[in-house]
Every structure is written in structure tokens, then in C-alpha cells.
N, C-alpha and C positions, 0 to 999 in steps of 0.2 A: 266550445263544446268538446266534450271528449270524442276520442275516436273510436271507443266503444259502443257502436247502439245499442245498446242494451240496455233500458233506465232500470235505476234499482233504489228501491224506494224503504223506510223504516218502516219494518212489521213487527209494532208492538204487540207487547203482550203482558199480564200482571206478571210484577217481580221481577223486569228487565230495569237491569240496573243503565241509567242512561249517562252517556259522555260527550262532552265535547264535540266527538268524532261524529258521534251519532245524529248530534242536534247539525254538525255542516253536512253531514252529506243529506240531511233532509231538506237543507237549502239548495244544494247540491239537485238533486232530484227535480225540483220545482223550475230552478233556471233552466238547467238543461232543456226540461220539457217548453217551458216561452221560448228559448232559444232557436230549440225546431219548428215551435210553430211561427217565428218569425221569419225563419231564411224557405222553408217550404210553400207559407201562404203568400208571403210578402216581397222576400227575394231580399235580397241587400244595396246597398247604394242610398242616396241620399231619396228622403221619403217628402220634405217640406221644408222652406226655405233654403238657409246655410251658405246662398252665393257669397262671394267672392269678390271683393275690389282692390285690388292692389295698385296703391298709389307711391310716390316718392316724394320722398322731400329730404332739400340739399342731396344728400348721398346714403341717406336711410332711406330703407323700402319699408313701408308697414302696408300688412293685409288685412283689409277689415272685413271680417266672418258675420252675417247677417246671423239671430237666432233662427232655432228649425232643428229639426227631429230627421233622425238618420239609423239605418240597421247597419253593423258590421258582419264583414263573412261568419263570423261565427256566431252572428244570431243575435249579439248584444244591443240591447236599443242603446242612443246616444244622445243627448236632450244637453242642444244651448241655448239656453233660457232666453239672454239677447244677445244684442250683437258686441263683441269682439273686436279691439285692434290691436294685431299681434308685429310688435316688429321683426323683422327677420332680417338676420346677416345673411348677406351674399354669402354661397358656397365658390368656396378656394377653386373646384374642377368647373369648369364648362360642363352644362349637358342638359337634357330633361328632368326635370323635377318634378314630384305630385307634393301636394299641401295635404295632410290629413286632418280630419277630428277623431282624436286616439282616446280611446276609452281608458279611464284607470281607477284605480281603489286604493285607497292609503286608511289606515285604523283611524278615525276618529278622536282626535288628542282633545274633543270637547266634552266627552263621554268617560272618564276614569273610575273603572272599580278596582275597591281591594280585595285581594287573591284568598281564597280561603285558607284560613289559620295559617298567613305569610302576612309579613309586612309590605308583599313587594305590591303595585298597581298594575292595572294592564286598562288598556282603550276596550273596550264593550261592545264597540262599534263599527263598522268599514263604512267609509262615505266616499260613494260614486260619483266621479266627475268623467272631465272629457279636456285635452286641452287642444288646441291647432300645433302639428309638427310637421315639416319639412324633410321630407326624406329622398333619394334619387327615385327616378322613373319607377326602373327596374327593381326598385324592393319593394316586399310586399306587406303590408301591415294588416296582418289579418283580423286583429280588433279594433279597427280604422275604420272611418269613413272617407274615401277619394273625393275632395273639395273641389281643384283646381289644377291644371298645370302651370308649370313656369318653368319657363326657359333661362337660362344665363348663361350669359357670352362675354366676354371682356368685361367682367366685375357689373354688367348689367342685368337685372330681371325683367322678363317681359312676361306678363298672362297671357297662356297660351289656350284660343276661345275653341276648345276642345272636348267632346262629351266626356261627363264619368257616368257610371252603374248609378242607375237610377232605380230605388224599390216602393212598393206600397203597392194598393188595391189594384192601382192602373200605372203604369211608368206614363206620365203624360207629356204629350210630344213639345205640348206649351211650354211647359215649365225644362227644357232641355234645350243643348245648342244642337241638334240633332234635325229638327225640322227647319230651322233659318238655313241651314245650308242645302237640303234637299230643293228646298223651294226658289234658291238664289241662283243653283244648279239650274233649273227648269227654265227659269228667269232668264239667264243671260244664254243660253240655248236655244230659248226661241225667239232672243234677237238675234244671234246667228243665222239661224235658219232663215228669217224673215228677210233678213241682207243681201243671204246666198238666192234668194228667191229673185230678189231685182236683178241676178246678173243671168248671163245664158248657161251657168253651169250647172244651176239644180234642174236645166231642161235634159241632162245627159243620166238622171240619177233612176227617176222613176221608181221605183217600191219602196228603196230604202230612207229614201227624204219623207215620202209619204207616212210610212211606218215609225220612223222616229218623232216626227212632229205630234203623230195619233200618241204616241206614248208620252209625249209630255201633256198634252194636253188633258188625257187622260188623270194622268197622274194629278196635276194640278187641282182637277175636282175633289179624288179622293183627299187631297190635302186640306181641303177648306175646311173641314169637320173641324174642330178644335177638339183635345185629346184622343188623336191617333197611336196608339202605341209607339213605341220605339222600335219593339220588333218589326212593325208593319212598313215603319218608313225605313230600316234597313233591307227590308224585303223589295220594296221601292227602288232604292237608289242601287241596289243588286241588277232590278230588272233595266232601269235607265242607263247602266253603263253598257248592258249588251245591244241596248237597241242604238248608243252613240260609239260603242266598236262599230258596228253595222255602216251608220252613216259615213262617221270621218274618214271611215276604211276606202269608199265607196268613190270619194271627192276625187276629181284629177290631178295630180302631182302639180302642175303648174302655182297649185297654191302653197306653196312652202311653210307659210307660218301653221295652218294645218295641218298639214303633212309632221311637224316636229310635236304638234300638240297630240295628232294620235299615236304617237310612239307611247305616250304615259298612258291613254285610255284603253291600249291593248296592254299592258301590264297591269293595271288595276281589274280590267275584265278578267285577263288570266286568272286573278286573284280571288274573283268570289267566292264566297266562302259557301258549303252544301245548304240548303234548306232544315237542315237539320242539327246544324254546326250552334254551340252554344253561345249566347247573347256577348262574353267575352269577344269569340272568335269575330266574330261579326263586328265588334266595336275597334279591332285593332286593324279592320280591312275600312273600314269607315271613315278612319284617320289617313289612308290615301285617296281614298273619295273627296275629301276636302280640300286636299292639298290640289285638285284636278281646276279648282276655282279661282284662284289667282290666273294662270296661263290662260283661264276663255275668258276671264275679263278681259286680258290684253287684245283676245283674235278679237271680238265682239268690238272694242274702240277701235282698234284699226281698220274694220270694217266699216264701220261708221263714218269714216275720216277717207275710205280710200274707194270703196265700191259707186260703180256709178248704175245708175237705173235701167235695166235693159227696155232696148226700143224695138 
């Protein structure tokens, strides 16, 4: 979209002699105006299908792109028909990667007219596609749609099971990796809790064991819904990180493996991002929210393995 708002549209009249110029910018006019009401009503990110599976074989990596319909930031709809298997070279640097579906327009070489009173031809027509590109993290492909991450380290690729911007009527929590990990979060939490409960240490704790439990519990209900927004379940795992600074804060130092896990849950708490802060902001605080999952898998097993029942 331009960065002009300003739409400016052809106002005919008899004896306007018409051009070229005149006939795109009335295309010109028409997109723009779909284009705003796509990123306004809809939002951008991926709208239906488009997942992601990226397998190997020998030492080629191919990604195979599901069809499904996606908005780019600048408004542009993106339609793959079906699905997709795009091979991809390993990138030479180590680092984060995102996969896009990149919108593009090439003239139509199926469509040739002759030029008036010239010999020469010209294509008639622009024909819209989309293809999957590989570009670092950190660039941003504004007439893109964010497919996937992937990671590469010593000439390997791994899928990294990470949200992108998700758009349409309702950003639904089903169709995103945003609520599996809210709800795995809850999950291995309140087997923690439940562990800490058999020994005599959640007897020293009182309000804030109580309180953090009430909020998973809680929360667990609101999750059952199926299509929760995304918004709603970052608003979630915002509030769940304050009530588990609270707890782990809370624990007696004699538990060490604890004691090293809330080092992270008071820097992700530090982290939250305002009530107000845009679905971006939210989404790049999100990605150490999940990272908080692996480390309570491990306290939760060794809990399991080391805790003995209090008598």
C-alpha cells in the first residue's frame, strides 16, 4: 500500500482523453482500497491452512507447504492452491530463519498484444502468484506471509515449533502453536505443585501456593473453549507468569533445582509486555514464555523420581 492515505480515484468526464496511466492508477485505487480493508478488518498473518513440514532426506531438506490463504502486511491476499514441496539449501551463516509465502507479479507471456501502429508486442496481462522463500529472522518481507521458523546450526535445519501472526475473522487459538504451549505450561505446573504438596515445604508457603494453583486452575477452564483468541491466551500466560514469579519466588532455597529455574521466570515476568502493547510486542515476549518449558519439564521429572510423600 502506499504510504500515502489518501485514495485518489478517476473522475471521468466527456472528452477525457484516457491513458494507460489512467486506466492503472484505477486499478491502483481499487487494490489499495481491498488492501486496507484487509489489514484493518482482518489483520495480516496466515488466515487458513499453509502449515509447514519440513522433512530430510540424505542431506536435502524439502519443506512441504499445505494449501491455504494468507494476508501480507501490506494487505495483499496470498492463495496456494495446494500443497507445495519446496527444497531448500542450507544457509552458509548459522542462525534463525523464517520460511515466507512472498507474493509476486510477472506480465503474462500467455496473453501478447500488438502495440498500436508498431510492430513491436507487449504481455496484456500481470499474473499473480506467490512462491515459499527463506530469508533470516531479522528481515522483514513485507509482501510475505510468516510460514515457519527454522533454525540452522552445523549445516542442519530444525523446525522451530514457534507462533507466526496469525489474521482473519477470529485469530484462532486451535489452529496456532500458541495454546499447546499455554496449556503444557499449566500441565506440568500443576504436577509441580501437586509434588511440592506431598513434602512439608508447600506447608511454609500459604497464600502464594494457594494463589498460584487458583490461577492455573483457573485458567485451564478458560482454555477449554476451543477458538480463544491469541490475544486472550497472551493475556493468560502474561498473568500466569506473575502468579509463578510469586510462587517459585516464595520456595525455600534448599531446593536448588528451583531456585536456578526462577532465575528465568523472574526475567520473563520482568518482561511483560503492557496491556496495550501490540500483538507483535506480545508475540516476541511469548517466545521466552516457551522457552520456560523445557527447564519445568526437567524440575517436574525429578520431582517425580526424588520427592517422597509427607507423613
Amino acid at each position: 500500500m502506499s504510504d500515502d492515505p489518501a485514495l485518489r480515484r478517476l473522475r471521468p468526464f466527456e472528452g477525457l482523453c484516457l491513458t494507460s496511466r489512467d486506466l492503472l492508477d484505477e486499478q491502483t485505487y481499487h487494490r489499495s482500497n481491498l488492501q486496507r480493508h484487509n489489514l484493518y478488518l482482518h489483520g495480516h498473518g496466515i488466515v487458513q491452512g499453509l502449515q509447514v513440514e519440513l522433512t530430510q532426506k540424505a542431506e536435502r531438506y524439502l519443506a512441504v507447504v499445505q494449501g491455504g490463504f494468507g494476508i501480507t502486511r501490506m494487505g495483499q491476499g496470498v492463495l496456494l492452491a495446494e500443497a507445495v514441496a519446496v527444497p531448500l539449501e542450507v544457509p552458509r551463516k548459522d542462525g534463525e530463519y523464517m520460511l515466507w509465502l512472498a507474493h509476486a507479479e510477472a506480465p503474462d507471456e500467455a496473453d501478447v498484444r500488438p502495440v498500436f501502429d508498431t510492430a513491436e508486442q507487449q504481455e496484456a496481462r500481470i499474473k499473480e502468484s506467490c512462491a515459499p522463500r527463506l530469508h533470516p529472522a531479522d528481515e522483514d518481507v513485507a509482501d510475505g506471509v510468516a510460514l515457519c521458523r527454522i533454525n540452522v546450526r552445523l549445516g542442519r535445519m530444525v523446525q522451530v515449533p514457534l507462533p507466526v501472526p496469525r489474521a482473519g475473522r477470529q485469530a484462532r487459538a486451535a489452529e496456532s502453536y500458541l495454546k499447546p504451549r499455554v496449556v503444557e505450561f499449566i500441565r506440568v505446573n500443576k504436577k509441580v505443585v501437586t509434588n511440592l504438596y506431598r513434602t512439608a515445604t508447600m506447608g511454609e508457603l500459604g497464600l502464594p501456593s494457594t494463589a498460584f494453583y487458583a490461577s492455573l486452575v483457573s485458567s485451564e477452564f478458560l482454555l477449554i473453549e476451543e477458538g480463544t483468541t491469541d490475544r486472550v491466551l497472551y493475556r493468560v500466560a502474561g498473568s500466569l507468569i506473575g502468579y509463578a514469579h510469586d510462587f517459585y519466588n516464595a520456595l525455600p532455597r534448599p531446593i536448588e533445582r528451583i531456585q536456578r529455574f526462577n532465575e528465568f521466570v523472574r526475567r520473563v515476568n520482568a518482561e511483560v509486555p503492557a496491556p496495550d502493547q501490540r500483538d507483535e510486542v506480545w508475540l516476541r515476549w511469548f517466545d521466552r514464555f516457551e522457552r520456560l518449558l523445557q527447564p519445568l519439564q526437567k524440575i517436574s521429572e525429578e520431582l517425580e523420581q526424588t520427592v517422597e510423600a509427607q507423613r
